[in-house]
C-alpha positions, 0 to 999 in steps of 0.5 A: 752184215758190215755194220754188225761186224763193226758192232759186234767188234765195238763190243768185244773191245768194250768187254776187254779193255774194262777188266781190272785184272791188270797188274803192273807189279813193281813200279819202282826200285824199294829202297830203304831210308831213316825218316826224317833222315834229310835234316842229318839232325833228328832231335828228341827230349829225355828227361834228366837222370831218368830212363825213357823209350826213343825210337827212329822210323826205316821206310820202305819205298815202292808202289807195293807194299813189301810181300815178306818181312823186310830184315834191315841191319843197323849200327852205331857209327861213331865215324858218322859222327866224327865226320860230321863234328869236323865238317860243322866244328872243325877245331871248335872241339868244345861245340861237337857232339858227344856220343851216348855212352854205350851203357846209357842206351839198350837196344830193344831189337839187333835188327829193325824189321818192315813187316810184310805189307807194311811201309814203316818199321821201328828200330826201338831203344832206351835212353838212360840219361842218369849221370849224363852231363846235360851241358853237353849235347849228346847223339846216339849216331845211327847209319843202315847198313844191309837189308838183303834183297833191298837196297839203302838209301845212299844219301837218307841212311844215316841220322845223328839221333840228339837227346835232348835233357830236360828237367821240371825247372826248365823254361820254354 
């Protein structure tokens, strides 16, 4: 009668710990951050007196998918900018970065958004390089700034976006 019992419970155990109904949730907190954000320098080519797409990349960390649209506010930081100019250049003004005029550049959305399910979200713009001086080195600076119910990455929430001008005469 023992060993029956011994069997029975072996069995029992055997049935319960194999369901895969576990779920664990969450495992980390989601934090939002820029792609690529870790180099401070996200560089992208334009062609010259033309008008072309760029964009940059919000990831959503966790170990789930995001189970409602993610609404992550932005804005260009010319403070970003202005500290970064004077932490690399400092008096040398004639090597710091320029900003991209504020009629040079069109925002597709006020707002980049993470789809439910999804990792990634686009912040989508357009970059009209006419009229630009392309002996000058110009950024658009862009830092995170909210996302409500997620946090921002404190140290990948800011990137300075570079335009890179080219034309059809340049060399490689």
């Amino acid at each position: 009668m023992r060993k029956i019992n011994v069997i029975f419970i072996v069995i029992l155990f055997l049935f319960v710990s194999c369901s895969n109904d576990v779920d664990y949730g969450e495992q980390y907190i989601k934090e939002l951050y820029i792609v690529g954000s870790s180099q401070t320098l996200m560089y992208a080519f334009h062609e010259i007196d033309k008008a072309s797409p760029g964009n940059i990349s919000v990831y959503c960390s966790g170990s789930e998918l995001p189970g409602k649209d993610v609404i992550v506010n932005y804005k260009v930081d010319k403070e970003y900018l202005d500290r970064f100019n004077r932490n690399e250049y400092g008096n040398e003004e004639e090597n710091y970065f320029q900003i991209v005029p504020e009629d040079k550049v069109t925002f597709k959305q006020e707002q980049i958004i993470v789809k439910k399910g999804k990792e990634y979200g686009l912040l989508n713009f357009t970059i009209d390089t006419e009229g630009l001086d392309f002996s000058k080195l110009y950024v658009i600076p862009l830092t995170l700034t909210d996302a409500p119910g997620y946090r921002i990455s404190e140290t990948q929430s800011s990137t300075l976006y570079v335009v890179g001008i080219v034309n059809q005469y340049q060399g490689t």
